[in-house]
C-alpha positions as CSV (number, residue, x, y, z in Angstrom):
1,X,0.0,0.0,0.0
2,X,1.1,3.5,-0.6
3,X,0.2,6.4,1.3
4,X,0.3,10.0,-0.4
5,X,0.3,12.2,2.8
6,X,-0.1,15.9,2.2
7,X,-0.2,18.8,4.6
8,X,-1.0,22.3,4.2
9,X,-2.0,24.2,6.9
10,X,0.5,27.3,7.6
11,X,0.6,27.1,10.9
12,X,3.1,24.0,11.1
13,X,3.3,23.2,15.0
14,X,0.0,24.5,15.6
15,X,-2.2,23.3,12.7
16,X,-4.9,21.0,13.6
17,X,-5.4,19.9,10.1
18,X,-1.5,18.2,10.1
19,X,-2.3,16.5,13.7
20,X,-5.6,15.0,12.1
21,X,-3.8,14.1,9.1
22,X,-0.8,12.6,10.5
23,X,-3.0,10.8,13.0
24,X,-5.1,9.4,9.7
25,X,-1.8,7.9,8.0
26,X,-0.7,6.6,11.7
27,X,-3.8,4.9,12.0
28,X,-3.9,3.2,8.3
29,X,-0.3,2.3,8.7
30,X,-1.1,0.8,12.1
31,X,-0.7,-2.9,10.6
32,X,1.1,-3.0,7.4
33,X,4.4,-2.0,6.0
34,X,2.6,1.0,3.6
35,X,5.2,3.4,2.2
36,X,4.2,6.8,2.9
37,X,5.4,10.2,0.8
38,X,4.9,13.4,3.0
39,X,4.9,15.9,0.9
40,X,4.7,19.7,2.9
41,X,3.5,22.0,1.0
42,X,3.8,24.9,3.4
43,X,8.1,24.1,4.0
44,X,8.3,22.7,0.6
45,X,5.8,25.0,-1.5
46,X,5.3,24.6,-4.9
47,X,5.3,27.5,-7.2
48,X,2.0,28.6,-8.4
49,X,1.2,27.9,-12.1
50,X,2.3,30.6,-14.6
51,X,1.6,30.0,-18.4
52,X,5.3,29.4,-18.4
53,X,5.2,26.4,-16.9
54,X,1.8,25.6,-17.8
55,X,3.1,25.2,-21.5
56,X,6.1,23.1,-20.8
57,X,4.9,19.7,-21.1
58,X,8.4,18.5,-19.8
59,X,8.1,20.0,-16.2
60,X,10.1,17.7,-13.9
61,X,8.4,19.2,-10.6
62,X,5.0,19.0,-12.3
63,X,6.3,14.8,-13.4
64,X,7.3,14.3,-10.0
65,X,3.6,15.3,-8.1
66,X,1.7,13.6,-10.7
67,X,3.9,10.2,-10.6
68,X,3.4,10.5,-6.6
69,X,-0.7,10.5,-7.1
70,X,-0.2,8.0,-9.4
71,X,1.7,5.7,-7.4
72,X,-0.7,6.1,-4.4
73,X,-3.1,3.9,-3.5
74,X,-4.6,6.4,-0.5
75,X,-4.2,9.9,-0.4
76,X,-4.0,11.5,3.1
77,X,-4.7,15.7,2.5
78,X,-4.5,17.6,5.4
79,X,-6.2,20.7,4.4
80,X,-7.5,24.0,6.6
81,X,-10.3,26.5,5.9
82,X,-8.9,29.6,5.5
83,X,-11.6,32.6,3.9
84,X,-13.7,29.5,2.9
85,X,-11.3,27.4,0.9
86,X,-8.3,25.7,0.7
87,X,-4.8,27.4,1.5
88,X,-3.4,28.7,-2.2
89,X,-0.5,26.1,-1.4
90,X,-2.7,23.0,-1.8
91,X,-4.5,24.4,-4.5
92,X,-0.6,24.7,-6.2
93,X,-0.7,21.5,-6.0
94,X,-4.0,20.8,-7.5
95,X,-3.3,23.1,-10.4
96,X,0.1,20.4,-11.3
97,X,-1.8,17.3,-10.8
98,X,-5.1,17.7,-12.4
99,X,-3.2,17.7,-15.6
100,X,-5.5,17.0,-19.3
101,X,-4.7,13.8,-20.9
102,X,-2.5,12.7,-17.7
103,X,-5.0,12.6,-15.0
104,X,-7.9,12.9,-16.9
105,X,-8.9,13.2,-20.4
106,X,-12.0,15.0,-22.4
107,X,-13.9,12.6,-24.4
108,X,-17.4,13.4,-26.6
109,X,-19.3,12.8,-22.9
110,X,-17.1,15.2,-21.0
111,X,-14.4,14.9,-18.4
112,X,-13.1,11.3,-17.2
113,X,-10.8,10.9,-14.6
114,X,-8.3,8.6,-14.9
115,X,-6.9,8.0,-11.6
116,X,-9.6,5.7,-10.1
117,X,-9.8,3.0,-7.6
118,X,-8.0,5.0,-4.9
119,X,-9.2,6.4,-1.6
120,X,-9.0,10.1,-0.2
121,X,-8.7,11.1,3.4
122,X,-9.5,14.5,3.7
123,X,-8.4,15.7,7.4
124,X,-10.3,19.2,7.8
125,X,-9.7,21.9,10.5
126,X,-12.0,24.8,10.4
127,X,-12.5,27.8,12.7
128,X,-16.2,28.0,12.7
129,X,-19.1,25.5,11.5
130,X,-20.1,25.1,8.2
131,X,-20.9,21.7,7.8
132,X,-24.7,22.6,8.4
133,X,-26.8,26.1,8.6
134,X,-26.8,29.4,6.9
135,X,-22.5,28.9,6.8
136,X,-23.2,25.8,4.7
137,X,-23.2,27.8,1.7
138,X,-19.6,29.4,2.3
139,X,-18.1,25.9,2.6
140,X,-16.0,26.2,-0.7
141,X,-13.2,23.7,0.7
142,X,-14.1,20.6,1.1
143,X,-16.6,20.8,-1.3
144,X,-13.8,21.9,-4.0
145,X,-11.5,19.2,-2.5
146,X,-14.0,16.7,-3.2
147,X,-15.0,18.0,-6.5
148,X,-11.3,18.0,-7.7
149,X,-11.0,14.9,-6.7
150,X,-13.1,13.1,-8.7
151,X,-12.5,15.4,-11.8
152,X,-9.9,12.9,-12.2
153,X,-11.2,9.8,-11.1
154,X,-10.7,9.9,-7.1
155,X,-14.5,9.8,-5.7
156,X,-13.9,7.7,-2.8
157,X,-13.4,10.8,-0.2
158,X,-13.7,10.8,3.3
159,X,-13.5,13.5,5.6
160,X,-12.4,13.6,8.8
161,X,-13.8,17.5,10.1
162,X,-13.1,18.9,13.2
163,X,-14.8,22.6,12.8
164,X,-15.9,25.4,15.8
165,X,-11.8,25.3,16.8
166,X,-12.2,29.2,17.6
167,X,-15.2,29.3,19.3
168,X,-13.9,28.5,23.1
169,X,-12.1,25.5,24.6
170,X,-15.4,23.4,25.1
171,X,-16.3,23.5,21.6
172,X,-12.7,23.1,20.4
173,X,-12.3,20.3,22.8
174,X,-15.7,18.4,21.4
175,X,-14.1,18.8,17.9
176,X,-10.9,17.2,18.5
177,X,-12.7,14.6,20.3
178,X,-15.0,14.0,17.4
179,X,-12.5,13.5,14.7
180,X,-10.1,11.1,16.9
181,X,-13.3,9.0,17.1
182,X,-14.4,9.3,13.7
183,X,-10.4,8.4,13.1
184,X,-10.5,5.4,15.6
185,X,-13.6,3.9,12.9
186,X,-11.5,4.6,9.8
């Protein structure tokens, strides 16, 4: 088995999304050998996409992301809400790996994704709740995430949420205790 781990949150020591996520690939590694790739995208950014690099088919840092997709069986993404979305580091990323003809391809019915039979782990941290009421409508990350995902071919997602982190220790508290369990029943 092999475990794409990424991590994204900015804030590297105190980032609730990393502890989720590392405790996601801890927990799925609990009984086998996997090899893992960590790949930090805060200490190891990737540049954003210019039109440069867009057109050079031959891009070895754009090869070297896609071949570690390709090569994993589960993808761990440890990925914050920050202004409603996903940190402009992970969506880097994205904009390397969801690559036309690679990743997916167009065909006469639309978009296929070509990077199926693998599982996603989504390990979400968010300040407030938006999971549910009137905030609902503002989620735009993991709802992108999840959407991205299965653009090319990735539609088995889970997430693992732990949201209301800034809204005192008792609800912060409830959250963290949440996700371990939901974590715990991976």
């Amino acid at each position: 088995m092999n475990i794409l781990h990424l991590d994204s949150g900015i804030f590297v020591d105190q980032s609730v999304s990393r502890k989720l996520s590392r405790d996601i690939v801890a927990h799925l590694n609990q009984n086998s050998a996997a090899q893992v790739v960590h790949r930090d995208l805060v200490t190891n950014a990737v540049p954003h996409l210019d039109a440069e690099t867009l057109m050079d088919g031959e891009n070895s840092l754009s090869a070297e992301l896609i071949e570690e997709i390709q090569a994993a069986d589960i993808l761990v993404i440890g990925a914050p809400m920050y202004n409603f979305t996903i940190p402009t580091q992970l969506k880097a990323w994205l904009d390397r790996v969801l690559k036309a003809g690679v990743t997916f391809q167009y065909t006469e019915q639309g978009p296929v994704g070509l990077l199926t039979g693998k599982t996603a782990y989504i390990a979400s941290g968010r300040g407030g709740i938006y999971s549910q009421g009137d905030a609902a409508a503002l989620d735009h990350q993991e709802s992108y995430l999840r959407n991205a995902l299965a653009f090319i071919g990735i539609t088995d997602v889970h997430v693992v949420r732990a949201e209301g982190l800034n809204m005192g220790d008792e609800p912060r508290q409830k959250a963290l205790s949440e996700a371990e369990e939901a974590i715990a029943q991976l």
